[in-house]
C-alpha positions as semicolon CSV with decimal commas, in nm:
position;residue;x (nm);y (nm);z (nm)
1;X;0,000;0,000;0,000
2;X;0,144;0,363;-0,064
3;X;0,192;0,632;0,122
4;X;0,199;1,001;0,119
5;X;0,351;1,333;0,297
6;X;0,197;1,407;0,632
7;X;0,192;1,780;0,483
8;X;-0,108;1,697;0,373
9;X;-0,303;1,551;0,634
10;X;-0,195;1,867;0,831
11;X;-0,312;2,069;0,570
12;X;-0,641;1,935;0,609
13;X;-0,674;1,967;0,969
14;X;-0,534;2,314;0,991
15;X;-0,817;2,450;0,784
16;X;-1,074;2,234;0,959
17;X;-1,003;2,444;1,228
18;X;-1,248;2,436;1,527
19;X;-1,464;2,193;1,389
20;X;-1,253;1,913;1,495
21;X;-1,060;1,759;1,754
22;X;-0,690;1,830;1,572
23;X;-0,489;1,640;1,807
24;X;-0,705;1,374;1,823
25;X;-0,761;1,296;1,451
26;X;-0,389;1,360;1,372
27;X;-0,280;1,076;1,647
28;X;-0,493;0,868;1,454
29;X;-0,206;0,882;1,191
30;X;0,043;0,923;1,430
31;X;0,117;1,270;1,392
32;X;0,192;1,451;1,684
33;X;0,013;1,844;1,666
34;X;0,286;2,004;1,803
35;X;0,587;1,869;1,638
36;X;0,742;2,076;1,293
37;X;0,579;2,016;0,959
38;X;0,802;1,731;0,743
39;X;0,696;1,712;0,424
40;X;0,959;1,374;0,423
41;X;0,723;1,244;0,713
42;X;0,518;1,009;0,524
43;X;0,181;0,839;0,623
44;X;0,018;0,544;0,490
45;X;-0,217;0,613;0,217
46;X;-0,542;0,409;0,422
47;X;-0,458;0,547;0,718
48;X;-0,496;0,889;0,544
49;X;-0,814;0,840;0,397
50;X;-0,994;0,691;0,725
51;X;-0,808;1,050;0,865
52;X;-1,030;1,197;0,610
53;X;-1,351;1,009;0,738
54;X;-1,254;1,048;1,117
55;X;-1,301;1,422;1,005
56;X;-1,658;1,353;0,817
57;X;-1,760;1,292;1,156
58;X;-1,739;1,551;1,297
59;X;-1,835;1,850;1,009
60;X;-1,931;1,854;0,651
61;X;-1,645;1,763;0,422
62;X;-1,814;1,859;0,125
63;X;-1,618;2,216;0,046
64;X;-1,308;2,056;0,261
65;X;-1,080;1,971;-0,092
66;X;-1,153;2,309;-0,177
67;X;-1,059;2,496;0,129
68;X;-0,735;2,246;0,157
69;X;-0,666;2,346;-0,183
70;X;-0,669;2,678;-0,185
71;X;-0,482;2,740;0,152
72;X;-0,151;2,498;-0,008
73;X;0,153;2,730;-0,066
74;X;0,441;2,632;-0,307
75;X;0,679;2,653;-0,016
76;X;0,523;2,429;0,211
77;X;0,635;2,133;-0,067
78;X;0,997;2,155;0,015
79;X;1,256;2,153;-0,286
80;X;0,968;2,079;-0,544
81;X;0,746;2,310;-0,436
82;X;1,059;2,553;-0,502
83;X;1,110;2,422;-0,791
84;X;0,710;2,446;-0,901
85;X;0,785;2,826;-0,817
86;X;1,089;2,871;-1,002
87;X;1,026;2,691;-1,296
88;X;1,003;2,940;-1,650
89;X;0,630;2,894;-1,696
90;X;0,367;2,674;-1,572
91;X;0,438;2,392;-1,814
92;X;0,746;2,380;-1,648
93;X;0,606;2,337;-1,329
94;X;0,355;2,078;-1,422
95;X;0,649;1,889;-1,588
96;X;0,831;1,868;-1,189
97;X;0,551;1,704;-1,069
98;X;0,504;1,491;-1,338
99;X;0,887;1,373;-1,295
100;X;0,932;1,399;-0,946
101;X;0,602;1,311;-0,762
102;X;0,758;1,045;-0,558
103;X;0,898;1,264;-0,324
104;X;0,537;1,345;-0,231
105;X;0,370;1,027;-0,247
106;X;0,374;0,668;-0,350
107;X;-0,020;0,665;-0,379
108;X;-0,041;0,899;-0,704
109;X;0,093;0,952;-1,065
110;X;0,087;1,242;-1,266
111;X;0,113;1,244;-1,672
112;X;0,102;1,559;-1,891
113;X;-0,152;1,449;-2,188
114;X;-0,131;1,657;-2,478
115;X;-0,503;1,713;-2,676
116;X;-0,658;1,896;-2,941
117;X;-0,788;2,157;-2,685
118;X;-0,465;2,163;-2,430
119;X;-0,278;1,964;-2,203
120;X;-0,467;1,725;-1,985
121;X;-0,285;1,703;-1,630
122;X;-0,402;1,331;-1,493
123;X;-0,355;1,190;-1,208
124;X;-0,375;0,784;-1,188
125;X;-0,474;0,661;-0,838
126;X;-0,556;0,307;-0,783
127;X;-0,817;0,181;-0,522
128;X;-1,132;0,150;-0,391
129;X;-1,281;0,521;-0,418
130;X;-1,420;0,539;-0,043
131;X;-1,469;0,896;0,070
132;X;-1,144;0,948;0,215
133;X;-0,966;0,885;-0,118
134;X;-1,248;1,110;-0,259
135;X;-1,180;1,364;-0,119
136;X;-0,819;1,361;-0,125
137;X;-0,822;1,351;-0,509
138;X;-1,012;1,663;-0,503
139;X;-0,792;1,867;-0,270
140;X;-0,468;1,737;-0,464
141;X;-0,675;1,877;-0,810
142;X;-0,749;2,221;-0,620
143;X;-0,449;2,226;-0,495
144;X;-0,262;2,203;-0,804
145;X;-0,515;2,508;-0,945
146;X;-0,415;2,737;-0,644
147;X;-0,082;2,662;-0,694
148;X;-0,088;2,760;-1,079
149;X;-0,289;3,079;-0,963
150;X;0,032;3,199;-0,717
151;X;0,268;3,192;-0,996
152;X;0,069;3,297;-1,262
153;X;0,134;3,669;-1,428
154;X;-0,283;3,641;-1,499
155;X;-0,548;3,469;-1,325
156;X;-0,560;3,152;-1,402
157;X;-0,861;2,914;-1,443
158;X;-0,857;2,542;-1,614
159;X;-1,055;2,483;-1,902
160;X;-1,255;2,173;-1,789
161;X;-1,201;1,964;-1,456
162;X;-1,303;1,630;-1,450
163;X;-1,351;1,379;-1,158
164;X;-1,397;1,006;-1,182
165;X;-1,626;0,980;-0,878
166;X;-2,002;1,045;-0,830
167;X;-2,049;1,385;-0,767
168;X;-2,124;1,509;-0,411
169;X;-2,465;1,692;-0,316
170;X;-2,397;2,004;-0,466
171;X;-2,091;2,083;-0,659
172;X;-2,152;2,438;-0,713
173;X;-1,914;2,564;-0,517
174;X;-1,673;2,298;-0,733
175;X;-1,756;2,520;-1,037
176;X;-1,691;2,830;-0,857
177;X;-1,351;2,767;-0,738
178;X;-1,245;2,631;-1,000
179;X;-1,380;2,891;-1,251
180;X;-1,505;2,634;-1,529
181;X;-1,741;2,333;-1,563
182;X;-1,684;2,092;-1,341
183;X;-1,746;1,718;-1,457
184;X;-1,810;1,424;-1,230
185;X;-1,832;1,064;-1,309
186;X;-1,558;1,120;-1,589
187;X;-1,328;0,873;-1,723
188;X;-1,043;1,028;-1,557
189;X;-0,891;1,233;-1,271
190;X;-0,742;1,540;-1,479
191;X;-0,759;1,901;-1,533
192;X;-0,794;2,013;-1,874
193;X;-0,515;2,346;-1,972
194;X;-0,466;2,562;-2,245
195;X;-0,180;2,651;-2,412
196;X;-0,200;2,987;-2,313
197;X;-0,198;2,970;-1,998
198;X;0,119;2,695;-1,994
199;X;0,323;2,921;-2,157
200;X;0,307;3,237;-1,991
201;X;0,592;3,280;-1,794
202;X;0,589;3,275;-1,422
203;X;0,597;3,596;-1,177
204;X;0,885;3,383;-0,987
205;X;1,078;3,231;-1,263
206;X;1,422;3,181;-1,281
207;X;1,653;2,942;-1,493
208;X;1,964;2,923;-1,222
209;X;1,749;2,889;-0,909
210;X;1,573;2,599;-1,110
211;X;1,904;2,427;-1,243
212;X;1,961;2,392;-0,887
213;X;1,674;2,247;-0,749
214;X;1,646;2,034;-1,047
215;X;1,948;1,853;-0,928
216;X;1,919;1,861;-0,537
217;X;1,517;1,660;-0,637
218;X;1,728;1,379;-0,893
219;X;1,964;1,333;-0,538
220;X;1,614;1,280;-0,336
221;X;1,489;1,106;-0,621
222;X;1,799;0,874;-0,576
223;X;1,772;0,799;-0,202
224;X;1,402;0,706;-0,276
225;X;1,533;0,396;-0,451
226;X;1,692;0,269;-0,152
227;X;1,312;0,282;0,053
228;X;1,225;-0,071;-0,027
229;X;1,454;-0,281;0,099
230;X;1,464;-0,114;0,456
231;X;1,080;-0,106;0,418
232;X;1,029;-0,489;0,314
233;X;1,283;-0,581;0,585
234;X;1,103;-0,395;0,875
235;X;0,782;-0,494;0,809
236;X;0,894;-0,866;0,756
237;X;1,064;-0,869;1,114
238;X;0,721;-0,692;1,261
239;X;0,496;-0,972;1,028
240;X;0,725;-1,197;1,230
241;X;0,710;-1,044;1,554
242;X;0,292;-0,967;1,609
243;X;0,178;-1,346;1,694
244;X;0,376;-1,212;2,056
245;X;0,227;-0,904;2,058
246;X;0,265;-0,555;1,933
247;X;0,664;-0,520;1,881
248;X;0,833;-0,212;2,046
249;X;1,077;-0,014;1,765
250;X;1,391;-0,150;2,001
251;X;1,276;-0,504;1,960
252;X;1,302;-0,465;1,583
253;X;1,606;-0,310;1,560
254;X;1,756;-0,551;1,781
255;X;1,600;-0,815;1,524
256;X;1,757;-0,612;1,233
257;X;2,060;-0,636;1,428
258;X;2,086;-0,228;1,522
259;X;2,066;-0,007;1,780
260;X;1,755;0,149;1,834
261;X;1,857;0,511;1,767
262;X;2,060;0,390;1,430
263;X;1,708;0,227;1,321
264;X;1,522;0,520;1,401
265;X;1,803;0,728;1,197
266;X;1,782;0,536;0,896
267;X;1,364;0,540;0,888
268;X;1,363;0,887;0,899
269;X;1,656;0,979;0,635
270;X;1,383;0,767;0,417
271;X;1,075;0,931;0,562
272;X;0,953;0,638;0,677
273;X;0,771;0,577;1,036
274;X;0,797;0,263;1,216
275;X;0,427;0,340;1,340
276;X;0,333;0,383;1,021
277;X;0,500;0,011;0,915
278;X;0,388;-0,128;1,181
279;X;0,004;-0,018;1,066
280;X;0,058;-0,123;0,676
281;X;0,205;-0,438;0,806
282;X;-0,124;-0,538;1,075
283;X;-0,354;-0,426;0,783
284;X;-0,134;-0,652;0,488
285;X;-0,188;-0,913;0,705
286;X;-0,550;-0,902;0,789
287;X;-0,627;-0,784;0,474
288;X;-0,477;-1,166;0,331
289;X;-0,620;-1,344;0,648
290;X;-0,999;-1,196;0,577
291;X;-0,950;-1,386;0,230
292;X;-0,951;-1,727;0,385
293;X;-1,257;-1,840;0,511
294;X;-1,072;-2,081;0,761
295;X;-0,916;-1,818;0,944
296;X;-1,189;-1,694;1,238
297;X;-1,175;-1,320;1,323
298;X;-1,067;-1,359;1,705
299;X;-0,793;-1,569;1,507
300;X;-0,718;-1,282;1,229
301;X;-0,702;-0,972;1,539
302;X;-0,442;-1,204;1,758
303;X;-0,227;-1,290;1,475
304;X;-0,202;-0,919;1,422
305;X;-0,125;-0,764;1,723
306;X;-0,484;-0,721;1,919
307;X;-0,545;-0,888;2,259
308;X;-0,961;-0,766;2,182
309;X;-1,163;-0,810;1,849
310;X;-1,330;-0,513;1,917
311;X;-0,982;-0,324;1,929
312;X;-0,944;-0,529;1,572
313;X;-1,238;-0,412;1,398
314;X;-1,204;-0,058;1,439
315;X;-0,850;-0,063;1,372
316;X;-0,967;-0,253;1,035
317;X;-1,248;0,020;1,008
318;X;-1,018;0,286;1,002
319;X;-0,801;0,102;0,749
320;X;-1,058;0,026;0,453
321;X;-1,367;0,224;0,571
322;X;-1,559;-0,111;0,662
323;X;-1,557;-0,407;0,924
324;X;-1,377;-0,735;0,833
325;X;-1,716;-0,868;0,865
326;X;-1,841;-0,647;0,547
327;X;-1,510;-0,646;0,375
328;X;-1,520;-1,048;0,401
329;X;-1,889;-1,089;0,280
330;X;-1,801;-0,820;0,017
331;X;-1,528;-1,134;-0,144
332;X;-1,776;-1,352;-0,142
């Protein structure tokens, strides 16, 4: 399962503002409210969305995408967000998130698609489209529009927008932020922009500063490369670990043969969490358990970690958005 940036989920709690418990949703994710932002700190992309639900519970999410969207500055991304700033014109900028993405997230590609009326932005996300991920594609589309609209000599609006979802109750506040027709139920997750607008040069653009960044991201790029071998081996030692119990991060390192504070060291030079591992690897498990009838679901919560099966199925719930009850009858 992917992951992406905890930027983002604190993005979307910041602008929930007083609707919400924030330090309770974000230690659902393990993110602590009053550490610093790290866009490196990555979160795992089910653990997100049910973030995203936690959140429907408490207010209406319906204009949440668009609010998260429009309060996302370029600086908040780190070196690509930079990068999106500096770039010559907005094609440029489109074209660093097209190539460098994975320093974001693991959970979404981009693609530049040219047409006969513009350039088609598209983002490919795989999954089941439960609210959480819903909304998330929506904020990451009206995101990408405020974004366009900081750099931008003129304001900027997209010719078309299209979602592959239902639409929600009302989506005219979708057509006003955006500024054009808004489609739902498309065949893809895009934005639709002219040629005009790529090519106008941005208020912030400059070749040397962008040179630069260009290759500090292909060095990140790089060290991305290395993420799944200390990934697979952590969450194989915690796979092998939960029939005892939940493991402590010392009792893996110790497994993996280092010291705890090396361990933690190396996890976060990757931007990985070992809370976060330890969550993908409980849900990989049950997830493959729940697909063999033989396995009980007192059986399933012990062999991942939980001493109750209540303590199982809303662990599970927050996971994939149902019980393992309904997400077993659903493979029948």
């Amino acid at each position: 399962m992917g992951q992406v940036t905890s930027l983002f989920a604190r993005k979307v709690v910041a602008v929930a503002g007083d609707a919400i418990d924030a330090r309770a949703v974000l230690a659902s994710v393990g993110v602590d409210v009053d550490e610093p932002w790290d866009a490196k700190h990555m979160l795992d992309e089910d653990a997100y969305y049910g973030m995203i639900e936690l959140i429907a519970e408490q207010m209406d999410i319906t204009h949440l995408p668009l609010i998260v969207g429009e309060a996302m500055r370029p600086d908040e991304y780190g070196a690509l967000g930079l990068a999106w700033k500096a770039a010559p014109n907005l094609l440029g900028s489109f074209s660093r998130v097209v190539r460098y993405w994975r320093l974001w997230t693991s959970v979404t590609r981009y693609e530049l698609q040219e047409t006969a009326r513009g350039m088609l932005y598209v983002q490919h996300r795989k999954g089941i489209r439960r609210l959480g991920m819903r909304i998330s594609i929506e904020a990451t589309l009206a995101s990408s529009v405020s974004l366009s609209r900081q750099v931008s000599p003129r304001p900027f609006a997209p010719i078309e927008v299209y979602f592959q979802h239902s639409a929600p109750r009302t989506i005219e506040h979708h057509k006003a932020y955006f500024g054009c027709p808004v489609h739902f139920g498309a065949d893809t997750d895009a934005i639709l922009l002219s040629s005009s607008s790529l090519f106008e040069p941005n208020i912030l653009g400059d070749e040397g500063i962008t040179q630069f960044l260009v290759s500090h991201l292909d060095k990140e790029l790089a060290q991305i490369d290395d993420m799944p071998a200390l990934a697979a081996q952590t969450k194989g030692e915690i796979a092998r670990a939960l029939s005892e119990g939940l493991p402590k991060m010392g009792d893996i390192a110790r497994r993996m043969g280092l010291s705890a504070r090396s361990f933690h060291r190396r996890l976060a030079e990757q931007g990985l969490s070992f809370q976060t591992l330890t969550e993908e690897t409980r849900r990989e498990i049950a997830v493959s358990m729940l697909r063999e009838s033989r396995f009980a679901l007192s059986e399933i919560a012990f062999l991942t970690g939980y001493s109750e099966q209540s303590a199982f199925n809303r662990a599970f719930k927050r996971w994939m958005g149902v019980t393992p009850a309904a997400y077993r009858k659903a493979l029948e």
